[in-house]
N, C-alpha and C positions, 0 to 999 in steps of 0.2 A: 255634311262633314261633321256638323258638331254630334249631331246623333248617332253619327258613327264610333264618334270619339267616346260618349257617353254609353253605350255598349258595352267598349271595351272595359269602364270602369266599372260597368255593372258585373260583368266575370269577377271581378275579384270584392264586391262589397253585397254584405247580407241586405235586406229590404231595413232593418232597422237605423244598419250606416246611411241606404240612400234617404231615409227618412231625415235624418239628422244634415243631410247634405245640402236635403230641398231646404230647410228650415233657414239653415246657414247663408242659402244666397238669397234668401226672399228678406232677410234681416240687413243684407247688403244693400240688397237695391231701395228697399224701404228707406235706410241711409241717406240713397241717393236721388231720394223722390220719384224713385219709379214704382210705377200701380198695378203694373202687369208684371207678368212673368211673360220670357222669350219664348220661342220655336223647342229651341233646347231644354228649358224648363219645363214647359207644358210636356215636352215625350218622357221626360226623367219622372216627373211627377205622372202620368201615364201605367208609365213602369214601375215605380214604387208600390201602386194602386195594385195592380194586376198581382206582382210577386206577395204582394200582403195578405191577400185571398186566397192564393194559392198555397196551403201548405203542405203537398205529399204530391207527386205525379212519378209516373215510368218514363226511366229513361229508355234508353236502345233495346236492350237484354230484357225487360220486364220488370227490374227490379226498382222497387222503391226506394226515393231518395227524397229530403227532407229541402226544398228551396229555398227557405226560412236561415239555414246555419251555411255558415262558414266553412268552406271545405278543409278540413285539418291536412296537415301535412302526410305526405306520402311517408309510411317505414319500409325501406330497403331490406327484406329478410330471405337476401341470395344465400346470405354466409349460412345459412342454417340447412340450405337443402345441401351443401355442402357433405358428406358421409364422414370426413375426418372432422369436421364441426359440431355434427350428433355425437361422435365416440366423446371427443372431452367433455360435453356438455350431460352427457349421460354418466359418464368416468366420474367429473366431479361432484356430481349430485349425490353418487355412489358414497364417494368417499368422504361427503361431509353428513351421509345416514350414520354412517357406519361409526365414523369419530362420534357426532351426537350420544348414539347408541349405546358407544362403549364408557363415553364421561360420564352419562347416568350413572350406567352402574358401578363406574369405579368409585365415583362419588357416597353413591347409597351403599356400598360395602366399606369403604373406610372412613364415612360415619356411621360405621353402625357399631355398638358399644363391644368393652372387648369381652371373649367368652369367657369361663374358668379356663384354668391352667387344665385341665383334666379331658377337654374336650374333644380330644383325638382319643382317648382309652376308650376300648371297649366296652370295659367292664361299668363306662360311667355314662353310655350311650344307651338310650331307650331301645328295645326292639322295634322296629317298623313292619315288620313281614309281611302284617293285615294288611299295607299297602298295595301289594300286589294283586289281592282280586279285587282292589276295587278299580284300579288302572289299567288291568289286563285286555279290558276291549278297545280299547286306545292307544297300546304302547306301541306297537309298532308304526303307526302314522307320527305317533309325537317325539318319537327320538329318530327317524329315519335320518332324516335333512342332518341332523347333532353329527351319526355316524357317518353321514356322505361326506360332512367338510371335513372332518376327523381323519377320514380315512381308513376308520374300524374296518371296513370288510376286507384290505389288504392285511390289516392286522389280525384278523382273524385267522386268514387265510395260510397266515405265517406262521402263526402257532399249531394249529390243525394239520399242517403237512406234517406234526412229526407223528400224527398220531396211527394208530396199526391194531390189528388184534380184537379180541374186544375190549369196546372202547365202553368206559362209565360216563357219562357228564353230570355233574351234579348241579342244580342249580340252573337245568336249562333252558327256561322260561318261556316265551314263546316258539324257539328253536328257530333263534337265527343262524344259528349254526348249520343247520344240515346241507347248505351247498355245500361246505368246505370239506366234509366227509368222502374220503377217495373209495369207491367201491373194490380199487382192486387193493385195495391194503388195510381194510376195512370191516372184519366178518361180520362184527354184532355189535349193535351200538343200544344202548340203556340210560337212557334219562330220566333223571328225578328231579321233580321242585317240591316245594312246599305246599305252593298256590294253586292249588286244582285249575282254577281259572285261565291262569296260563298255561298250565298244560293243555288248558281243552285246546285253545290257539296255536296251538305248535302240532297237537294231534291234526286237527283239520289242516293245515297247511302241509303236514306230513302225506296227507290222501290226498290232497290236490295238485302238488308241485314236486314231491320227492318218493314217491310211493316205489316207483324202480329202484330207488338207490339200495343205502345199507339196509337189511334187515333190523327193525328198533321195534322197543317196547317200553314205553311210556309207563310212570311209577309217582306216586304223590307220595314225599317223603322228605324226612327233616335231612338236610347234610349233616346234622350233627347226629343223627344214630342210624346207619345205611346199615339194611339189611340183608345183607350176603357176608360171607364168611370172610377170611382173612385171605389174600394172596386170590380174591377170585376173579382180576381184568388184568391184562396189559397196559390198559393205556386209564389215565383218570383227568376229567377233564371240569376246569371250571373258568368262564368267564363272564367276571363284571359277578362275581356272588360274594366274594370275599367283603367286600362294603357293605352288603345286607345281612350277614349271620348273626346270630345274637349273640354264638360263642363260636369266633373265628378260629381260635384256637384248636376250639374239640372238630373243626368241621375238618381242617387240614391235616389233623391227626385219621380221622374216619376214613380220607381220601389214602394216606398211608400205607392204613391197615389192608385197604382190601387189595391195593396195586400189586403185583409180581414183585419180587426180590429181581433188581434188571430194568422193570418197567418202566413209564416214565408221567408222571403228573406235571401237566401244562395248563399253565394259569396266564390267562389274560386278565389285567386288573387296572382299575385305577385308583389312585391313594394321594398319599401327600408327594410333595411336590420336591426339587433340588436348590428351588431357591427359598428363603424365606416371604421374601412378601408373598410370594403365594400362597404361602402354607396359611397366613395371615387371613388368607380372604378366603381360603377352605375352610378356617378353622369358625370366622364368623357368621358363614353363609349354612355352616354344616348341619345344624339342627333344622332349620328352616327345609332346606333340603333333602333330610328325611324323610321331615314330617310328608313331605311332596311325592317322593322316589318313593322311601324305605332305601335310602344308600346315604351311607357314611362315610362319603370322599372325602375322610381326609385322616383315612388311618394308614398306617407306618406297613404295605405290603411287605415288602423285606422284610423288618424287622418280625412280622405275626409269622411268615415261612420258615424262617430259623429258629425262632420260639416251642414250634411243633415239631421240630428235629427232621424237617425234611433237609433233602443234601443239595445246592443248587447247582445245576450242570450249566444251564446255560440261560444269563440277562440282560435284558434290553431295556430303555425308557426311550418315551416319547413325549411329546408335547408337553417339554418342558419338568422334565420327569414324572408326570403325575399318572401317565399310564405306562405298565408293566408288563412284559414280555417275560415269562418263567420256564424254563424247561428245569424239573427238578427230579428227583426220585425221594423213593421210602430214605430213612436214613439206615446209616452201615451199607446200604447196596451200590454207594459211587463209586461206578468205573473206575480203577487207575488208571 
C-alpha cells in the first residue's frame, strides 16, 4: 500500500524533488534514532536511483520525452482552430502593420524640414526625365500593386472611353494604356515618350498582348515640341506625364495645337491636393520624389490647364483631390 501510495507521488515529482524527499525523511528518522530506512523508503529511494539514470526514453508513439523535468502545464489552443478566431487574429495583426506603417512615415514627413515657398512651381523644379530609362525595366512590377489599391485601371478606363478617331497619347510610357483603347471607336493610335526605354516596353507588350487591337505607331519624342502639324488627331491623350515635363506649360499647349477644333484632350493626372496638410507632405516629400520617379506630385493640375488656355469640359478628383480626371479641348472650341 505504501508503495502504491509513493507511485502516485512519484506522477507528479521530478527525481530532483524525490531526491530532496529521501533526504527529508532520513533526517527525520535520524531525529528519531532510527538507522534504517523502511520498506517504503528503500522502493522510493529504488526509484529515485533508477529515474536519475535514466534521462530520455520513448514513450507509446516513439517520441522522446525528458523523465528528468516536470511536466508543464497543458495550453488549451481550441479557440484558435476556431475560423472566426483566425480572421480577428489575422484582422488585427493587419491593422496594427498598417497603423505602424503609416506613423512612420507620417512622422518622417512631418519632421522633415519645411521646403521653399517655390516648391510646387515648375519653373523652380529640376528636370528628372533621365529618370525614366533608368527605371523603365522595372516600372511596371513596381507601381502595379500602387495602381491596384488606387484603383487607376478603373480610372483609366474612364477617361479613355471618351476617346475616338485618331487618338495622340503623349507621354505614354510603358503603354498601360492599351487595354482601354476600344477598337471599334478607335482607328489610329500614336504614342510618343521621351524615354526610348520605355517605349521599348510598351513596344514589346504591344506584340505580345494587344497586337489585334488598335492600329499604333510608337515615336521617341519630347511633348513639348510634337511633330505633326496643327489640327492633325481627334483625340489627345496624356496620363500621369503632366508631373514629369520640364515645361508643363509648353507641353499642354503642343497637345492644343495639334487636336481638331471639336476634339477633345483627356488628362489623367495627379497633383496637389484639396486639403492643406496634404499639400504639406507633397510639397516636403516632392524633390525626394523626383529624384526617385522624375514626378513632381505636387504641382497645381488645374491651375497649368487654364494657364495654356485649354477650355475644360469636364472634372473629377480623387483620393482626396490629388488625382485628376480632365476632359478638355483646344481653347475657343468649347461646345455651347
Amino acid at each position: 500500500m505504501q508503495v502504491s501510495l509513493l507511485m502516485r507521488e512519484i506522477n507528479h515529482m521530478s527525481s530532483l524533488e524525490m531526491s530532496k524527499a529521501i533526504s527529508a525523511r532520513r533526517t527525520r528518522q535520524e531525529r528519531r534514532g532510527a538507522h534504517k530506512l523502511d520498506n517504503s523508503d528503500e522502493a522510493l529511494e529504488q526509484l529515485v536511483t533508477h529515474f536519475g539514470k535514466v534521462s530520455a526514453a520513448t514513450n507509446d508513439t516513439g517520441e522522446e520525452f525528458d523523465h528528468t523535468s516536470a511536466p508543464g502545464p497543458k495550453v488549451n489552443m481550441s479557440w484558435w482552430r476556431q475560423p472566426k478566431n483566425q480572421i480577428l487574429a489575422a484582422g488585427g495583426l493587419g491593422v496594427y502593420m498598417v497603423a505602424s506603417y503609416a506613423s512612420f512615415h507620417v512622422y518622417r514627413i512631418y519632421s522633415a524640414p519645411e521646403p521653399p515657398p517655390n516648391i510646387s512651381n515648375p519653373a523652380f523644379q529640376a528636370a528628372q526625365e533621365q529618370v525614366y530609362d533608368r527605371i523603365a525595366k522595372d516600372y511596371d512590377d513596381s507601381i502595379g500593386l500602387d495602381e491596384f489599391l488606387m484603383g487607376l485601371g478603373s480610372k483609366r478606363q474612364a477617361i479613355l472611353k471618351h476617346a475616338q478617331g485618331s487618338v495622340l497619347e503623349v507621354s505614354g510610357g510603358t503603354g498601360r494604356n492599351f487595354a482601354f483603347y476600344k477598337p471599334s471607336k478607335v482607328s489610329q493610335l500614336v504614342i510618343t515618350d521621351k524615354s526610348a526605354q520605355m517605349l521599348q516596353r510598351a513596344w514589346a507588350k504591344h506584340k505580345t498582348q494587344h497586337q489585334t487591337q488598335v492600329p499604333t505607331t510608337l515615336y521617341v519624342m519630347s511633348a513639348n515640341k510634337l511633330d505633326w502639324p496643327a489640327e492633325a488627331f481627334d483625340t489627345v491623350v496624356d496620363t500621369f506625364g503632366i508631373c514629369s515635363f520640364s515645361d508643363p506649360i509648353a507641353a499642354l499647349k503642343e497637345m492644343a495645337r495639334v487636336c481638331k477644333p471639336g476634339g477633345k484632350i483627356l488628362l489623367l493626372e495627379h497633383g496637389r491636393s484639396d486639403y492643406e496638410w496634404i499639400n504639406s507632405a507633397l510639397d516636403k516629400t516632392a524633390t525626394a520624389h523626383a529624384e526617385s520617379w522624375g514626378c513632381w506630385w505636387n504641382r497645381d493640375v488645374l491651375g497649368l490647364v487654364r494657364e495654356a488656355g485649354l477650355d475644360v469640359v469636364e472634372t473629377k478628383r480623387y483620393h482626396f483631390g490629388t488625382t485628376y480626371h480632365i476632359v478638355a479641348q483646344p481653347g475657343g472650341s468649347k461646345s455651347a
